[in-house]
VEXDREN-2710 file (C-alpha; in Angstrom, 1 decimal):
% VEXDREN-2710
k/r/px/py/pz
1/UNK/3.0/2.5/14.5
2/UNK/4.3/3.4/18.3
3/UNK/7.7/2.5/18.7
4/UNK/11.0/0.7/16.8
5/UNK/14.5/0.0/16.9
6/UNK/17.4/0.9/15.8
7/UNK/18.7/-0.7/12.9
8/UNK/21.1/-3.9/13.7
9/UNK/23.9/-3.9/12.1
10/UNK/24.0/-7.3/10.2
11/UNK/20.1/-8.5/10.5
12/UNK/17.7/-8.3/8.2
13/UNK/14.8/-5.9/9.3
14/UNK/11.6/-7.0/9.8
15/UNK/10.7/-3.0/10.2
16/UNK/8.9/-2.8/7.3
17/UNK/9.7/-3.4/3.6
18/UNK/10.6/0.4/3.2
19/UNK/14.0/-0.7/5.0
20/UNK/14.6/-3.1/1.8
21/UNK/17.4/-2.4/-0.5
22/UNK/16.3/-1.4/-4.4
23/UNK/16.4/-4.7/-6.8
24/UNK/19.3/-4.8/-8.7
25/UNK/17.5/-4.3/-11.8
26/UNK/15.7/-1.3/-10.8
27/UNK/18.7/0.2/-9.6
28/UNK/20.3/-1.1/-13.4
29/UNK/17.5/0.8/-15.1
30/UNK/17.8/3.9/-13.3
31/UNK/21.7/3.5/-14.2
32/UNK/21.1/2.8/-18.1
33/UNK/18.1/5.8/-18.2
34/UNK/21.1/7.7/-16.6
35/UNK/22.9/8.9/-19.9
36/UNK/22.7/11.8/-22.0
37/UNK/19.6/14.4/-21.9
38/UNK/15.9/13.7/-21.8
39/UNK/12.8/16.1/-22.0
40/UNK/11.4/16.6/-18.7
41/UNK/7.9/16.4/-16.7
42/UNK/7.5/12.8/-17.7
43/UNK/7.7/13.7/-22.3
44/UNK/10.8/10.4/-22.2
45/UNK/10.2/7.3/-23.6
46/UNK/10.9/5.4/-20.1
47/UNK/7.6/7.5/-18.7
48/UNK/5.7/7.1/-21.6
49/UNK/6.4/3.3/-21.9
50/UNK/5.8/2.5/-17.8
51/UNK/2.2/4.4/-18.5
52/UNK/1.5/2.8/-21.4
53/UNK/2.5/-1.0/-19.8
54/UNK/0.6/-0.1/-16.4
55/UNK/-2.5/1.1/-18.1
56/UNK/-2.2/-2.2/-20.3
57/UNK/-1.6/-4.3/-17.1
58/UNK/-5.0/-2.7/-15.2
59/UNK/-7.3/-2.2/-18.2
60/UNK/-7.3/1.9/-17.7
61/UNK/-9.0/3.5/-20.4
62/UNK/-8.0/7.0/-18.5
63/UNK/-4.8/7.9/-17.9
64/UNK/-1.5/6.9/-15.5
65/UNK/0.3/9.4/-13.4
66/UNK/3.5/8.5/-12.0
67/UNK/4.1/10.3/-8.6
68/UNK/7.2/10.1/-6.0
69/UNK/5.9/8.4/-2.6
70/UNK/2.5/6.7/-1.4
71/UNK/0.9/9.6/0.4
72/UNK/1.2/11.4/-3.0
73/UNK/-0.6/8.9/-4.4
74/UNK/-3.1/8.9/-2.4
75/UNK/-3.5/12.6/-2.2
76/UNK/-3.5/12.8/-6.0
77/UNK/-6.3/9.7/-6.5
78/UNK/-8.7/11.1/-4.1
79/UNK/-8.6/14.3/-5.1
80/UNK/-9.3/13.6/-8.5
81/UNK/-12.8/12.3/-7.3
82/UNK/-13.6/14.9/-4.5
83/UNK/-15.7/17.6/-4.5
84/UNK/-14.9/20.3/-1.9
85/UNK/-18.1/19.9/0.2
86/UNK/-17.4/16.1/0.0
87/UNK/-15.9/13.7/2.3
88/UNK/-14.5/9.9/2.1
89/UNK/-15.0/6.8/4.0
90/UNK/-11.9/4.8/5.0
91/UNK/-11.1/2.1/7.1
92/UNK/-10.3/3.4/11.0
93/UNK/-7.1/1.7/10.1
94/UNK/-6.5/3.4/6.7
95/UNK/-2.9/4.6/5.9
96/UNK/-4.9/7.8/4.9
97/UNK/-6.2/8.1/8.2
98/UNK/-3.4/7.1/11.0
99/UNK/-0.1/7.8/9.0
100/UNK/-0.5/10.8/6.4
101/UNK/-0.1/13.8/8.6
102/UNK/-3.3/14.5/8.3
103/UNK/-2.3/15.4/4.1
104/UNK/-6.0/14.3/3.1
105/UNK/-7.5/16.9/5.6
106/UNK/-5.0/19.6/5.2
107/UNK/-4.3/20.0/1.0
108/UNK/-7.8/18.2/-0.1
109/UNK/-10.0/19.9/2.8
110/UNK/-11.8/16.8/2.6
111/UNK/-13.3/15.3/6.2
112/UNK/-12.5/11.7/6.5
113/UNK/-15.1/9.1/8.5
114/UNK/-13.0/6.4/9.7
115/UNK/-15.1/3.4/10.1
116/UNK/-14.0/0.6/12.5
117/UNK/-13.2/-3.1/11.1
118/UNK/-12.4/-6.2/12.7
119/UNK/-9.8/-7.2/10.0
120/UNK/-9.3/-4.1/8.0
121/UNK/-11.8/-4.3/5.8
122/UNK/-14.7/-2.5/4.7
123/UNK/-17.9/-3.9/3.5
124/UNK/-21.3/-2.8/2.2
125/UNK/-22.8/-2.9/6.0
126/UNK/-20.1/-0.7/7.6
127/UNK/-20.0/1.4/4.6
128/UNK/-24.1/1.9/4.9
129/UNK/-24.0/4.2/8.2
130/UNK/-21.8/6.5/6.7
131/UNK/-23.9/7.5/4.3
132/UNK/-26.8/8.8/6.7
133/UNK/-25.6/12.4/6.1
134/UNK/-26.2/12.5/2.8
135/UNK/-28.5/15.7/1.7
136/UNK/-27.8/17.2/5.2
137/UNK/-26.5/20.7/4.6
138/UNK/-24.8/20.6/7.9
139/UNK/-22.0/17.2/7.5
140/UNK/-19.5/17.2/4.7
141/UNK/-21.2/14.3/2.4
142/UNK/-19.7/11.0/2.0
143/UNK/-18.9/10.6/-1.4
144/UNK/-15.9/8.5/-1.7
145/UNK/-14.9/5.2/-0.6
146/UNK/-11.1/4.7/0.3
147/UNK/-10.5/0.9/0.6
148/UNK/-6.4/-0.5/1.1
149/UNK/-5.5/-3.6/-1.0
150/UNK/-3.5/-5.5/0.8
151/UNK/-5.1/-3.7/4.2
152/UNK/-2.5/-2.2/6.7
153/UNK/-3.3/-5.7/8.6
154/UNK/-1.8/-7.6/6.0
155/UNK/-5.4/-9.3/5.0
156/UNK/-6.8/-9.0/1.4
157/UNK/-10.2/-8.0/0.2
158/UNK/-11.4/-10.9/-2.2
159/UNK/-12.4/-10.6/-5.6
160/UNK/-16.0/-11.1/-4.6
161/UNK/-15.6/-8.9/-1.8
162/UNK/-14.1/-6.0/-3.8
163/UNK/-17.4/-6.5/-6.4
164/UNK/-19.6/-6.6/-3.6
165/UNK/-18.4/-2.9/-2.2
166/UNK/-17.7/-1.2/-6.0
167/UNK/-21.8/-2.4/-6.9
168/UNK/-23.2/-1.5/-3.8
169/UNK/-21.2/1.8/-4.1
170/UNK/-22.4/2.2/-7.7
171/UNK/-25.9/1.9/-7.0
172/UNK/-25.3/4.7/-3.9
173/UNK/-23.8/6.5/-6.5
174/UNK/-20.2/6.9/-4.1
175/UNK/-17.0/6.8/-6.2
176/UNK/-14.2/4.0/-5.3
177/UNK/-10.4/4.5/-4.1
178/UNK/-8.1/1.6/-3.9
179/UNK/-4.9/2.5/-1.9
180/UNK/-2.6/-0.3/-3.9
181/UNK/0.4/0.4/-1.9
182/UNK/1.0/-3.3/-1.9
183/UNK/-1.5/-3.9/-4.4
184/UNK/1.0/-6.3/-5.9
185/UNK/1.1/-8.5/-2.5
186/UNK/-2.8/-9.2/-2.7
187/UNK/-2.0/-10.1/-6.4
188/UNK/0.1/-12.6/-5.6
189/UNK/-2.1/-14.1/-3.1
190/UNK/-5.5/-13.9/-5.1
191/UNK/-3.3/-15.4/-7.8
192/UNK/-5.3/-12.8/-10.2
193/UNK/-4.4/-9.8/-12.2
194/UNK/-4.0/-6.2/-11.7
195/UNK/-7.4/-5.9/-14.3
196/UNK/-9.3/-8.3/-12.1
197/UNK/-8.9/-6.0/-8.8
198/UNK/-8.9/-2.5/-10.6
199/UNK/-12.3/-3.1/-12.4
200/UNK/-13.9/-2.8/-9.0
201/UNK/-11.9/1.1/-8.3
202/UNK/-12.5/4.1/-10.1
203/UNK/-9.1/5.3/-9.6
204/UNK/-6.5/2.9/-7.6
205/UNK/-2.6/3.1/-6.9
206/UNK/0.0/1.4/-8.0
207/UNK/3.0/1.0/-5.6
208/UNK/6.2/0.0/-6.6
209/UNK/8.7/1.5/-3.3
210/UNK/7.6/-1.3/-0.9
211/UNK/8.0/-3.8/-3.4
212/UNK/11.8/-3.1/-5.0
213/UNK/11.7/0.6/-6.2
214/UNK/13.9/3.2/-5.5
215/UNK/10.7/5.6/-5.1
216/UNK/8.1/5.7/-7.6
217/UNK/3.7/4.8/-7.2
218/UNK/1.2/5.6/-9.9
219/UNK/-2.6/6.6/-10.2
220/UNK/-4.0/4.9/-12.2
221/UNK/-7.9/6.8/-13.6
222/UNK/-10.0/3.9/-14.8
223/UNK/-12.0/5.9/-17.2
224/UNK/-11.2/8.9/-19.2
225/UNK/-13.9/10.9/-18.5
226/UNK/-12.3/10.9/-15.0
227/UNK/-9.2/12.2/-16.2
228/UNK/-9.5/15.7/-16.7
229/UNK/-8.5/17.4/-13.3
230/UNK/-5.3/15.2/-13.0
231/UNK/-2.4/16.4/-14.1
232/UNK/-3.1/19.9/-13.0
233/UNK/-3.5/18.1/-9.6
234/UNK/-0.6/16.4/-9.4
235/UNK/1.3/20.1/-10.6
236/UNK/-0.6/21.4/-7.7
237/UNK/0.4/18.9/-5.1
238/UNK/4.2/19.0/-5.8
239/UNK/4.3/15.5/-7.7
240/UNK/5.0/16.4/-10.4
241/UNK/8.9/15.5/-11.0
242/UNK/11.0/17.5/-13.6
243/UNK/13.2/14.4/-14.3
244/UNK/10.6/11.9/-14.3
245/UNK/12.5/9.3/-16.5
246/UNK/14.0/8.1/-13.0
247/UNK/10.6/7.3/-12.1
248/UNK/9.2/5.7/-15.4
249/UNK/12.3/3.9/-15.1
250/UNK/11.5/2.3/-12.2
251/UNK/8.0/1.3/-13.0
252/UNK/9.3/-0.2/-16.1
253/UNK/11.6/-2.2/-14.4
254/UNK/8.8/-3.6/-12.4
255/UNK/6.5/-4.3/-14.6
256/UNK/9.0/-5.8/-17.4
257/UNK/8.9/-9.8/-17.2
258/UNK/6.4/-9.6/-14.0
259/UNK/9.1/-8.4/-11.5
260/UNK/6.3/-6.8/-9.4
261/UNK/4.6/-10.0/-9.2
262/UNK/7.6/-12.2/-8.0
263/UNK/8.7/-9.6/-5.7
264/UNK/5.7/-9.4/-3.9
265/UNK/5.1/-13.3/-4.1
266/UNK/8.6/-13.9/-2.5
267/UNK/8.1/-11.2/0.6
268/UNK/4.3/-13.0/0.9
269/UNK/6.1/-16.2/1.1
270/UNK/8.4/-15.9/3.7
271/UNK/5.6/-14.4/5.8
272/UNK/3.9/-17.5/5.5
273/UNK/7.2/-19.0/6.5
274/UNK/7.3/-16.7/9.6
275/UNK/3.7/-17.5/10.7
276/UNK/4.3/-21.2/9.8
277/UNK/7.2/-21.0/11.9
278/UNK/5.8/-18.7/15.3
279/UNK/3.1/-22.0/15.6
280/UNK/5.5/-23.8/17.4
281/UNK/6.8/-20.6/19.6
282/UNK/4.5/-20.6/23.0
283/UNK/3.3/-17.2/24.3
284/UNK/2.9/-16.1/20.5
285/UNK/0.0/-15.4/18.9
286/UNK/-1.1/-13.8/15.1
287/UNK/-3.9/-11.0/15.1
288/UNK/-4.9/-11.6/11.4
289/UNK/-4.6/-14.1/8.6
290/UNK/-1.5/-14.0/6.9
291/UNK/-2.0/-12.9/3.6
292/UNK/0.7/-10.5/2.2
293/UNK/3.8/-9.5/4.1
294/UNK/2.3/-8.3/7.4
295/UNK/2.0/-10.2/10.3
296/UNK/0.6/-8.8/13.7
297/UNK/1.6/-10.9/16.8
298/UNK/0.2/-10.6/20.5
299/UNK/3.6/-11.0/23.2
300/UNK/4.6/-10.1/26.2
301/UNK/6.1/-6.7/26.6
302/UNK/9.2/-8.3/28.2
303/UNK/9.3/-10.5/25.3
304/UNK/9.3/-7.8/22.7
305/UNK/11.2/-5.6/24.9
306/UNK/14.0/-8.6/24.6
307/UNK/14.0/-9.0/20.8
308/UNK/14.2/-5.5/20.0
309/UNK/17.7/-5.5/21.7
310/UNK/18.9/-7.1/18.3
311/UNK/15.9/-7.1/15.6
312/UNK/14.5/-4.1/14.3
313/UNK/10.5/-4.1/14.0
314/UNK/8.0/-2.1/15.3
315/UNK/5.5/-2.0/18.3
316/UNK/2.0/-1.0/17.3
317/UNK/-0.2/-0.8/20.7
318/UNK/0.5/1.4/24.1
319/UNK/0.6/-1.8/26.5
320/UNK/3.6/-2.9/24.5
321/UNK/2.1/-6.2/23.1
322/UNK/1.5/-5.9/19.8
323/UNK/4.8/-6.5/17.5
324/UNK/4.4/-5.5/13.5
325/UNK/6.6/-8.1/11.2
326/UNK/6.6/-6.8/7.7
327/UNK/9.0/-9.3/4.9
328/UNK/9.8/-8.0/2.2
329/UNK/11.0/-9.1/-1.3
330/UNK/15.0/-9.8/-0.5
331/UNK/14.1/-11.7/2.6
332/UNK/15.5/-15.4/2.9
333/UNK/14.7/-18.3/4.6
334/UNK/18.0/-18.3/6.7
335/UNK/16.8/-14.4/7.7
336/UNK/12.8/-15.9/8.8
337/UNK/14.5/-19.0/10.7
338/UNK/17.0/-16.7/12.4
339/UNK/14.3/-14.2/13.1
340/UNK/12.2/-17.6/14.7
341/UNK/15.5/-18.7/16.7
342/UNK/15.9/-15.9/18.5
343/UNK/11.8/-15.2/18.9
344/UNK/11.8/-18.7/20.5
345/UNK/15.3/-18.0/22.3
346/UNK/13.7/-14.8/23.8
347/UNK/10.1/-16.0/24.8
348/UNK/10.9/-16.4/28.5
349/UNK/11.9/-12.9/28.5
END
């Protein structure tokens, strides 16, 4: 992302759905885990029972780490499948890629190949190329697979989409990663389970901070002969928090009486309500399907220029016409038609 906003005062910020508040009972949990002592480095019942109910909810039959913030995550799951000569494919568009600070690169030493995509995702074709190096001493050798589900577009791999890329990568003998920072978001639209997506991933992520938490995602190793390097990993890359109970918490919370799911199913609907809603609005145009809680929209810079003056969002392309909507799970339908009063108010601008 290029440019944003300052914060308005009184509006509800279509930024991203890191600017959301925590759900009330998150913040309850972290409240009622807040009494007395507990053992540390994630040996409390709150840990214990989040890993046990997230590895239930994905059909792991590794292991669960809970770590403190995405980039963690995804630090942590592709290490765990990296070798040091090797090197992972992503999406051009991959968080991993554009918005980590380079923290693949720099603490894994791994090289990533960005591949381009009209929509965010990968397929078996794209993916093919890549994998030309392979057996030449001279190119880091493409090894992993790093796929986003929902994509930083807001579009969602299907499920026969995500079987199509985890066989073809079997048979190439490449390892999968699915970055699940809103894995709960393509949920919600699939209308599936977490097991249905994470049989197709070796090792995914689970996020919970876009979608109601405080601060807490989770790796989630699919099978236990994977498992091994793990937890020394996450020591090793400073995620590893001494009073994880916060965390486990959290991911309790979430996962208790399928709070995940109706948070990310309440920020995917009034995105639809959004993109229902811009139809009507001339000069406005979406990028991508609406599918989670990301919409891309093509204006003028003067109209963008004229909305920021009281909405916070951001601006994702250097000619200034490319606006980023994210809604997240406290939105309301007042906040969308606001947002689409003063979008259509501002479109001569």
């Amino acid at each position: 992302m290029s440019t944003g906003a300052f914060h308005a005062p009184g509006r509800k910020s279509f930024g991203s759905d890191n600017h959301s508040p925590v759900h009330p009972v998150v913040m309850q949990a972290i409240m009622d885990a807040n009494t007395g002592d507990a053992i540390g480095y994630g040996q409390d019942p709150w840990s214990a029972g989040a890993v046990e109910a997230l590895k239930q909810l994905t059909g792991a039959r590794g292991e669960a780490y809970l770590v403190m913030n995405g980039t963690g995550a995804n630090v942590l799951g592709l290490g765990i499948l990296l070798g040091r000569h090797e090197a992972v494919i992503c999406p051009a568009s991959a968080h991993i890629y554009t918005d980590e600070g380079a923290s693949p690169e720099r603490i894994l030493g791994a090289k990533l190949l960005p591949v381009p995509t009209a929509d965010g995702k990968l397929t078996p074709d794209l993916i093919a190329p890549r994998l030309a190096a392979r057996g030449v001493e001279h190119f880091a050798q493409p090894a992993v697979v790093s796929l986003t589900q929902a994509t930083e577009y807001g579009t969602c791999y299907t499920l026969a989409e995500l079987e199509a890329i985890y066989s073809y990568c079997s048979a190439n003998g490449v390892r999968v990663y699915m970055d699940g920072a809103r894995i709960a978001n393509a949920a919600a639209h699939l209308g599936c389970t977490l097991a249905d997506m994470a049989q197709y991933a070796d090792v995914l992520s689970f996020g919970g901070t876009k979608n109601g938490a405080m601060g807490v995602e989770a790796v989630v190793v699919m099978d236990s002969a994977t498992t091994a390097s793990a937890p020394y990993l996450r020591k090793q890359n400073g995620q590893l928090s001494s009073k994880m109970r916060y965390l486990g918490a959290q991911l309790g919370a979430l996962l208790s009486d399928d709070l995940w799911r109706q948070n990310a199913a309440r920020a995917n609907a009034m995105a639809t309500r959004l993109a229902d809603g811009l139809a009507s609005i001339p000069g406005v145009s979406l990028l991508y399907p609406v599918e989670a809680d990301i919409l891309f929209a093509r204006l003028s810079p003067g109209h963008i220029a004229a909305l920021q003056k009281d909405w916070t969002f951001y601006v994702e392309d250097e000619a200034g016409r490319v606006a980023r909507w994210v809604t997240a799970f406290d939105a309301s339908e007042s906040d969308v038609d606001d947002f689409l009063a003063a979008i259509a108010a501002t479109a001569d601008a």
